[in-house]
C-alpha positions as CSV (number, residue, x, y, z in Angstrom):
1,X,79.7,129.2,88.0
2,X,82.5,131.5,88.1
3,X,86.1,130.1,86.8
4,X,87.8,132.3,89.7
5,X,85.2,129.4,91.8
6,X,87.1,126.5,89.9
7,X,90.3,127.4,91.0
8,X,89.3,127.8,94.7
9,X,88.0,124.5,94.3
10,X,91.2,122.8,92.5
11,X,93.2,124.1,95.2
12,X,91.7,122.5,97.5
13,X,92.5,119.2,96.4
14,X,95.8,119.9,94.3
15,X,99.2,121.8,95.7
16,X,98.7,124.3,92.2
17,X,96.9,125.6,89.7
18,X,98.0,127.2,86.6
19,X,96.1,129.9,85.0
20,X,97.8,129.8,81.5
21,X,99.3,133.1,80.7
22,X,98.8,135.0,84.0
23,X,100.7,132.6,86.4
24,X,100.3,130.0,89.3
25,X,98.5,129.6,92.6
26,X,100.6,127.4,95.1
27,X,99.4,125.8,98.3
28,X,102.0,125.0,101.1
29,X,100.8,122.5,104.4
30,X,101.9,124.0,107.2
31,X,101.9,121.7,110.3
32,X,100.3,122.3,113.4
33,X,102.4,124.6,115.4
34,X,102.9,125.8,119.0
35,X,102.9,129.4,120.2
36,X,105.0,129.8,123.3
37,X,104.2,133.6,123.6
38,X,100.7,133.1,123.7
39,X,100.7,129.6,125.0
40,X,98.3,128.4,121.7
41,X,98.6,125.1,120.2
42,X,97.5,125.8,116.3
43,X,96.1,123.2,114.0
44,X,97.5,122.5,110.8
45,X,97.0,125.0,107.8
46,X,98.3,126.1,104.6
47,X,99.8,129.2,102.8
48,X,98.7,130.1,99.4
49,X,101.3,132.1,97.2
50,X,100.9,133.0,94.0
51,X,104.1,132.7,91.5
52,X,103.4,135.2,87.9
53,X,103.8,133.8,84.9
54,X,104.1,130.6,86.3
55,X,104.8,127.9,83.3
56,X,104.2,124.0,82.9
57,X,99.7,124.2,82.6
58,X,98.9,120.8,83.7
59,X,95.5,121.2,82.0
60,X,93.3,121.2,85.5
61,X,91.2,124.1,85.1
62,X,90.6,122.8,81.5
63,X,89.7,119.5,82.8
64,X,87.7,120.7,85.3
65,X,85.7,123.1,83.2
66,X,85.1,120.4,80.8
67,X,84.1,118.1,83.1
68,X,81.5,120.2,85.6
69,X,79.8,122.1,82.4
70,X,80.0,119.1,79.8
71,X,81.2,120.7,77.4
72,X,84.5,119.4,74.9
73,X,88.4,120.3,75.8
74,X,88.5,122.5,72.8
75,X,85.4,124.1,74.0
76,X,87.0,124.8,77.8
77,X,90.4,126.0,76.0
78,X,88.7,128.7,74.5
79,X,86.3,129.1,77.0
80,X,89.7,129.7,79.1
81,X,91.2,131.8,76.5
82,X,89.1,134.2,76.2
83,X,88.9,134.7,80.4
84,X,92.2,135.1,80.5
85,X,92.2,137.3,78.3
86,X,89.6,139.6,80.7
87,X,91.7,139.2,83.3
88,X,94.6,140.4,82.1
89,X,92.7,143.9,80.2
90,X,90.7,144.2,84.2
91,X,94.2,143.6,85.9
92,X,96.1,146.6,83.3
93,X,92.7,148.4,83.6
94,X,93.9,148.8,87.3
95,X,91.3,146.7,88.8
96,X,91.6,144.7,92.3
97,X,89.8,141.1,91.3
98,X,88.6,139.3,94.5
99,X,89.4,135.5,94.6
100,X,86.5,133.5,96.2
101,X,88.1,132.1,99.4
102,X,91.5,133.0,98.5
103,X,92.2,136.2,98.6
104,X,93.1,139.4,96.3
105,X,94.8,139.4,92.8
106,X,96.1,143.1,91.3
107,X,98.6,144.8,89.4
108,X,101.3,145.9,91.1
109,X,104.9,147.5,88.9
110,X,103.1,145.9,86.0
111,X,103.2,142.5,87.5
112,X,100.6,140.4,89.2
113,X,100.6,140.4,92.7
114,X,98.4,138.5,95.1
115,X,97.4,138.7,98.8
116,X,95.7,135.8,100.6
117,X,93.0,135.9,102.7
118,X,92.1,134.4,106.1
119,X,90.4,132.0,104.9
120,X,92.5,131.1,102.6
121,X,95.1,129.4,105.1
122,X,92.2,126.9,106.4
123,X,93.6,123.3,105.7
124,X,90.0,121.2,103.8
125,X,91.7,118.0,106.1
126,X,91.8,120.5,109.1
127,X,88.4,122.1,109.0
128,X,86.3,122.6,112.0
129,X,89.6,122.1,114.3
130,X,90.4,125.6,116.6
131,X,93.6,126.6,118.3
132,X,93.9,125.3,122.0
133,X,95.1,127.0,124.7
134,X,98.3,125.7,126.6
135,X,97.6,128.3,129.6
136,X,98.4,126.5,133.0
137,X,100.0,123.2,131.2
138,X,103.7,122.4,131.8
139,X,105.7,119.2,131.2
140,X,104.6,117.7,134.8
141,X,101.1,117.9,134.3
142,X,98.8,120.6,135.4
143,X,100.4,123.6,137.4
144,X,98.1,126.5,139.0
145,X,94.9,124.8,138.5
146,X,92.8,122.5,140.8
147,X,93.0,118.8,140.8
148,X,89.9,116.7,140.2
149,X,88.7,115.2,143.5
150,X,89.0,111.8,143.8
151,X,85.8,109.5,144.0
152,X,84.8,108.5,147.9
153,X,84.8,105.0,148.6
154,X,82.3,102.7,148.1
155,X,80.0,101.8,151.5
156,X,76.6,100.6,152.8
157,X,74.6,99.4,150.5
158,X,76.5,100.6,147.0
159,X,79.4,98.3,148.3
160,X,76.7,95.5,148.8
161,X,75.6,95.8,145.4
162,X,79.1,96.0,144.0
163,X,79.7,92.6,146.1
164,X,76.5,91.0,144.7
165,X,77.0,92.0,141.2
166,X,80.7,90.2,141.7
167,X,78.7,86.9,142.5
168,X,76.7,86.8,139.8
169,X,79.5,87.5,137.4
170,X,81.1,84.7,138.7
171,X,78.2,82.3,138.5
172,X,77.6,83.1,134.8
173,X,81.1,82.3,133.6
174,X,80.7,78.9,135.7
175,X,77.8,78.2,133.9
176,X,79.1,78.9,130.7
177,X,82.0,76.9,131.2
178,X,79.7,74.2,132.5
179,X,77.9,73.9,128.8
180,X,81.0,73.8,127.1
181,X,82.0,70.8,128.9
182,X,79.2,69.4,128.5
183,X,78.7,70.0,125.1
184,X,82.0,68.8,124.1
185,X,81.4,65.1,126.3
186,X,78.2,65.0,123.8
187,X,80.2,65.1,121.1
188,X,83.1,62.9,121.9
189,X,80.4,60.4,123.1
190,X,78.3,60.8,120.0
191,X,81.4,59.3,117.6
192,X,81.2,55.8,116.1
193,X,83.5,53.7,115.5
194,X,84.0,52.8,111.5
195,X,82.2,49.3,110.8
196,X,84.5,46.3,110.5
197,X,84.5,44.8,107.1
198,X,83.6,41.4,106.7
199,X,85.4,38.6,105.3
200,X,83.5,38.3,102.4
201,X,83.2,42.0,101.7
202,X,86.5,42.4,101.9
203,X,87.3,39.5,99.1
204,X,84.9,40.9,97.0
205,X,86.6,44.2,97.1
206,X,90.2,42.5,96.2
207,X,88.7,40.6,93.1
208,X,87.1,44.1,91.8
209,X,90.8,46.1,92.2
210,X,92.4,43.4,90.1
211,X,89.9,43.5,87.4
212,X,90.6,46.7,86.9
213,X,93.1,48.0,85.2
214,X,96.4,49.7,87.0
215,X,97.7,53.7,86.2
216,X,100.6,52.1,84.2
217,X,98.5,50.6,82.4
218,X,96.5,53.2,81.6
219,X,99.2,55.4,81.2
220,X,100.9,52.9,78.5
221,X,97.8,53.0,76.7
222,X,97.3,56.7,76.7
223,X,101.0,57.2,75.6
224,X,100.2,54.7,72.3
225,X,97.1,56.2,71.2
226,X,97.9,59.8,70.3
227,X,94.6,61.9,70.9
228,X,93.5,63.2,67.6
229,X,94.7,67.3,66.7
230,X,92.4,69.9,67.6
231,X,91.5,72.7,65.1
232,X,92.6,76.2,66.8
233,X,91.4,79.2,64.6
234,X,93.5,81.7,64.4
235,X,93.2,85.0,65.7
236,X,92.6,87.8,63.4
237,X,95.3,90.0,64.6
238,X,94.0,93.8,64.2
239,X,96.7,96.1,62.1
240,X,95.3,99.1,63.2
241,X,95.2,101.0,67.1
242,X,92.0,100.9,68.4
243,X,89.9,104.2,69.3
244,X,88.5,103.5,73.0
245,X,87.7,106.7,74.7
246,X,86.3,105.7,78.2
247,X,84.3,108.1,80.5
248,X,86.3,105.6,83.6
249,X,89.6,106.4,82.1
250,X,92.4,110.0,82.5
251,X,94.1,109.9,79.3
252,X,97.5,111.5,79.1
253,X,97.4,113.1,75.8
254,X,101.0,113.9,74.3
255,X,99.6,115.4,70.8
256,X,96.4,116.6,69.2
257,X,96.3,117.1,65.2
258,X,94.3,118.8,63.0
259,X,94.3,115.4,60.5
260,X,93.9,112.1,61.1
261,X,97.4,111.5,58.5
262,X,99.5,113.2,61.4
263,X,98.4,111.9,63.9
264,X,99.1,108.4,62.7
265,X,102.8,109.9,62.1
266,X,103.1,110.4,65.4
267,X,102.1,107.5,66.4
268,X,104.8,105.7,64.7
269,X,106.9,108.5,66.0
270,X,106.2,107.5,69.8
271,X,105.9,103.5,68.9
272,X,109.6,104.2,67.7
273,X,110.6,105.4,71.1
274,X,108.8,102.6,72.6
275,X,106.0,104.1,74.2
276,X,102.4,102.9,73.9
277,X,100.3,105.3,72.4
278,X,96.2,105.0,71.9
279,X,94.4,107.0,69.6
280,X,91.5,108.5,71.2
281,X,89.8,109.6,68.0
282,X,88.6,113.2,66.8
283,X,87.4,115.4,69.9
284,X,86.2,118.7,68.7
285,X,88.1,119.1,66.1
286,X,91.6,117.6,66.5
287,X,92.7,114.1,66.3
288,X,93.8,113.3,70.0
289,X,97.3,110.8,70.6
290,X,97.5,109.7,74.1
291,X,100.6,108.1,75.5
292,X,99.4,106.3,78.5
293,X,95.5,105.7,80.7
294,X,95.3,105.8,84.4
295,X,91.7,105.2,86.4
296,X,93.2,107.3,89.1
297,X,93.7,110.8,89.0
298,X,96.7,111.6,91.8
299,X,98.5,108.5,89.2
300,X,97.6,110.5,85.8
301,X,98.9,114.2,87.5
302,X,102.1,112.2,88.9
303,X,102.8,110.9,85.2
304,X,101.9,114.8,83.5
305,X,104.8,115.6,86.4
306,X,107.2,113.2,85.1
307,X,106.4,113.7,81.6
308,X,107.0,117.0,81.8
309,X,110.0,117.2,83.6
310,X,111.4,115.1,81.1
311,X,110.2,116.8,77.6
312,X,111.1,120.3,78.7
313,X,109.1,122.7,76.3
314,X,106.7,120.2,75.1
315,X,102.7,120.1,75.5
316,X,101.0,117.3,77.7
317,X,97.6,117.4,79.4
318,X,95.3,114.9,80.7
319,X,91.8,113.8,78.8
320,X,88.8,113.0,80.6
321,X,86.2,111.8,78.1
322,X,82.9,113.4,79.2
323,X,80.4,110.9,80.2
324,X,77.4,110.5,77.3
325,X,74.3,112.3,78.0
């Protein structure tokens, strides 16, 4: 599969993509609008744009290149890399590179430029919906069209049957109500009263009560015997983070180290600032830091956002441990 496929398909379900060292593409919603000159209603749709040189790679078309062809992160950065790298030498080369369902990106003043298609502007959420036409509609109603008829009235023999069917209606619902009365006279009737206790029974139920021995009591005698100390084993408390890379977990990674030594500095770094962070073990080969774990993935982008916008300049990406073979 072609990567110029992956980022057709991450637009559909993102609002940008970042190709890393060529630039952005953006999609805008547009609403549904009305067109008074040609008396259209249009569904919703979008706009894509393209912004060059666009900064801040969320790490989606990494993700998603590690994710649909199983391979490691490291693996899809360089895989990524070294496409970029073949689209920028086609793009100076003078080439026009089509975008599957998108549209056209070329070189333009030495800068990239990009020109959407028609397809591009379909909405996913919108698909299948066409423009209707307004022709003939004003605010009263319909005006310079033909009213629908209205239906002839019932005689003979269909107002007979109407009249019948009435009857019957009515019968049902008297029946029904019929066995609910009944049904609830059966079970009034059908209730005992409680048996009366006899004289006897009833001394022989006082002389049992006072035998036995009253909640003070019992609560004197709990109170004077202390109840003998329980053992509780004590919890080995582990000094060390624990490596649990999950296939049902996004990691937000905030480092990745060519040793394990510093990427246990940073650790204590980030502990310092009194964030969380989880080592996710060697992947490839770097030592991966992450700084939070989200099972959803519109949470983990929200929290890149954030992250980002608050460490201007630094390097955060979200982790998807591929799931084992």
């Amino acid at each position: 599969m072609d990567i110029l496929e992956f980022i057709t398909t991450l637009l559909d379900e993102n609002d940008f993509v970042v190709v890393s060292g060529i630039g952005g593409f953006v999609a805008t919603y547009q609403p549904a609008r009305v067109d008074l000159s040609g008396k259209v209603i249009h569904p919703p749709s979008r706009t894509v744009s393209f912004v060059a040189g666009m900064k801040g790679d969320d790490g989606l078309l990494v993700h998603q290149l590690a994710q649909r062809l199983r391979i490691t992160v490291s693996d899809a950065q360089e895989m990524l890399l070294q496409f970029t790298g073949d689209l920028r030498y086609r793009l100076e080369k003078g080439d026009t590179i089509p975008i599957p369902g998108l549209g056209l990106l070329f070189l333009k003043e030495g800068i990239p430029w990009f020109t959407s298609s028609e397809e591009a502007e379909v909405l996913p959420d919108a698909f299948g919906l066409r423009p209707v036409s307004i022709d003939g509609l004003s605010a009263g109603g319909i005006r310079g069209g033909t009213a629908l008829p209205a239906p002839p009235p019932l005689t003979g023999q269909a107002l007979t049957e109407r009249n019948r069917s009435r009857k019957y209606l009515v019968l049902w619902l008297g029946l029904a109500l019929l066995t609910c009365l009944v049904f609830l006279l059966l079970r009034h009737c059908s209730r005992k009263e409680p048996p009366q206790e006899s004289p006897s029974a009833a001394n022989t139920r006082l002389q049992t009560q006072s035998a036995l021995p009253s909640a003070a009591d019992t609560t004197a005698a709990a109170t004077q015997a202390p109840a003998p100390a329980v053992p509780v084993p004590a919890v080995p408390v582990p000094d060390t983070i624990p490596q649990h890379p999950s296939e049902t977990c996004l990691y937000l990674v905030g480092g990745s180290f060519l040793s394990e030594e510093n990427a246990g500095k940073y650790i204590a770094q980030m502990e310092r600032k009194g964030c969380h962070p989880i080592s996710l073990g060697r992947v490839g080969s770097y030592y991966l830091v992450a700084l939070d774990t989200f099972t959803l993935r519109r949470d983990a982008l929200q929290a890149l956002r954030k992250m980002k916008a608050a460490n201007p300049g630094k390097d955060f990406w979200i982790y998807h441990p591929p799931t084992p073979k």
